[in-house]
N, C-alpha and C positions, 0 to 999 in steps of 0.2 A: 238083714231082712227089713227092719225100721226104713233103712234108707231108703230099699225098693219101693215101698209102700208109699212113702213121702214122694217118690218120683210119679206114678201111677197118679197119684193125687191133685200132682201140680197135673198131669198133662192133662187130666177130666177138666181141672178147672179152665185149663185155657179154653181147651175145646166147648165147653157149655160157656165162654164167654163170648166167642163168637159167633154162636149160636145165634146171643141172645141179641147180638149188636146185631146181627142180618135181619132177623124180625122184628126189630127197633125202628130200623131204616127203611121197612118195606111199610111197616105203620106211619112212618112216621112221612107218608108221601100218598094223600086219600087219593090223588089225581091219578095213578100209574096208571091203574086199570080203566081207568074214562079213557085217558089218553093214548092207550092200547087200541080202543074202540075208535078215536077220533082218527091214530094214526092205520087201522084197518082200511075206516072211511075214505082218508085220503086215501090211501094205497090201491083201491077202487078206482078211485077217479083217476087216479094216474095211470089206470092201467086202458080205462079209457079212452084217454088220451092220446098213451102209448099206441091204441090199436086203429085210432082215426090219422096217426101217425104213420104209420105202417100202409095202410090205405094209400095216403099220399101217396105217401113213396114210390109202392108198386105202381098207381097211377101215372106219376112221372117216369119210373122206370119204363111203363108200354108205352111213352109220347116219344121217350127217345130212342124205343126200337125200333121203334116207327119209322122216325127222320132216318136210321139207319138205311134200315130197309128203301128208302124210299135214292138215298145217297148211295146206296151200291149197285140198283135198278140202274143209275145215271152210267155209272163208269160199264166202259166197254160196250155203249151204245156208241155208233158212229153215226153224223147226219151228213148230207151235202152242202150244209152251210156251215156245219162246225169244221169240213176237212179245209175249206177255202183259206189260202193263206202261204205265211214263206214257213217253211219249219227247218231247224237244223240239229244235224246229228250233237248226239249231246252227252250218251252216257251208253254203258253196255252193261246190262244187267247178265250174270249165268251164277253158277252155283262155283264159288271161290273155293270151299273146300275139297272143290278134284283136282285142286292145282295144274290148273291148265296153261302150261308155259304161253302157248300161243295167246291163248283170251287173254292173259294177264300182262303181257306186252301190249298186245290191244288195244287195252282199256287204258296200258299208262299214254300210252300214244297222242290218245284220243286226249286224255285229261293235260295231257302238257298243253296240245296246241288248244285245245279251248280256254285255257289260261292265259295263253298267248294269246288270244282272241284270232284262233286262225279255223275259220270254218271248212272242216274238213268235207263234209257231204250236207248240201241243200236243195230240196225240194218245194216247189212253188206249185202249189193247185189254184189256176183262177175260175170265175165265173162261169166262163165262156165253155168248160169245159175241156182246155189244151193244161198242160204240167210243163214241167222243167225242171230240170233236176243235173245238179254241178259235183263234181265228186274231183276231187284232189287225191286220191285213193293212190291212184295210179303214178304220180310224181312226187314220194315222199323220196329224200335221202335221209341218211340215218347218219351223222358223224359224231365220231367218239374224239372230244375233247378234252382238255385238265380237267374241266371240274364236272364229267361225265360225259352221258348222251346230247349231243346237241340235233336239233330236229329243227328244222328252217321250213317256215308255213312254205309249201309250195308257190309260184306265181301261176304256173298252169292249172287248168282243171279240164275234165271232158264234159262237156253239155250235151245232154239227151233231151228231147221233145218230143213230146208225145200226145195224146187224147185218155180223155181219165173218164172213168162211169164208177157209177158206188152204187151196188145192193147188197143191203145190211151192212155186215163187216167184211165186203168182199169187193178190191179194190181194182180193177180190169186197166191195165195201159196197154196203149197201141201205139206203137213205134210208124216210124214216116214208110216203113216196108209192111205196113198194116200187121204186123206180127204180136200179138197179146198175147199178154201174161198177168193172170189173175193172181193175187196175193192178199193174205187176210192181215186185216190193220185190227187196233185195239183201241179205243182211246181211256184215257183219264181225265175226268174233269175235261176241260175245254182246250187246256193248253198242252198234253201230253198225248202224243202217238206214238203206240208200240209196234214193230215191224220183225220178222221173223229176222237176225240176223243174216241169216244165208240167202236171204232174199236181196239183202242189201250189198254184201258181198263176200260172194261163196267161200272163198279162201282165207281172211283171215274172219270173218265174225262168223262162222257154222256155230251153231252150238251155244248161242246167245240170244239177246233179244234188244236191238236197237231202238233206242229211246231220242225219241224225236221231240225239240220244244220248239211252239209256237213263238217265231217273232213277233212282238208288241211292235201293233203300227205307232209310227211318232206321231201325236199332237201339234198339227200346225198354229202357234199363235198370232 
């Protein structure tokens, strides 16, 4: 019983000496509470800060929705001076995951021989109003070699010539048998025309979208 007693005894005293050291150290510091107040103060100001802060921000946030807005107006506008130029077949955009054996031969086609630097379909709009347009389409061979597909740039191509007119996105050629055929273009930015695959040719790009880039005239020095 003595012993419990003596145990009870020690634990009070620890407890009332910690007590006494926490209220020691909270005296023994006159600044806390000023400095509760100063750091209140500041926490004010910061918070004003913070919210002149915020202001910015959204303010920058609506300048650059802005530019957005103003940057996607551009794409898919066509003019008659931005169509003028040589353009060449360049890439085939469709939706890869419906695994379309044909599109995906297609597109490897297209990307070997532009690797090869072998232009497969180019069209030329001038000034004057007359087109041309070279298509190799028609004379690929396809041979299977050791170290796979071998695909030899064509020497042939077939040239059509024609008369071009543009309202809106809505592109009219007229063949030397006066026969027209309207089809809708798309542009990006200055140097990208989009053409409905099947437009370009029926049988193998149906079901894509032909990506046409602007050749860069050379700088004569």
């Amino acid at each position: 019983m003595k012993r419990t007693y003596l145990l009870l005894f020690l634990a009070f005293a620890f407890v009332f000496s910690c007590t006494v050291e926490s209220t020691d150290d909270t005296d023994l510091d006159p600044n806390m509470e000023q400095g509760s107040d100063d750091d209140s103060e500041d926490g004010s100001d910061e918070d004003d800060s913070s919210d002149d802060s915020d202001d910015a921000d959204n303010e920058d946030d609506d300048a650059q929705d802005g530019e957005e807005g103003e940057n996607d107006d551009e794409d898919g506008v066509v003019s008659y001076d931005n169509l003028i130029g040589e353009w060449l077949l360049s890439d085939l955009r469709f939706d890869e995951t419906l695994n379309d054996d044909q599109l995906n031969f297609a597109k490897q086609i297209l990307e070997y021989l532009t690797e090869n630097e072998c232009n497969l379909i180019t069209m030329t709009f001038d000034d004057d109003g007359t087109s041309v347009s070279n298509s190799k389409m028609n004379h690929l061979s396809i041979n299977v070699g050791v170290g796979g597909l071998e695909i030899p740039c064509p020497a042939e191509s077939d040239e059509e010539s024609t008369t071009w007119s543009l309202e809106d996105d809505q592109l009219t050629l007229t063949d030397e048998e006066m026969e027209e055929r309207t089809i809708t273009i798309v542009m990006e930015g200055d140097n990208t025309l989009i053409i409905d695959g099947a437009e370009v040719d029926e049988n193998n790009y149906d079901g894509a979208e032909a990506v046409f880039t602007r050749v860069e005239e050379e700088v004569e020095e």
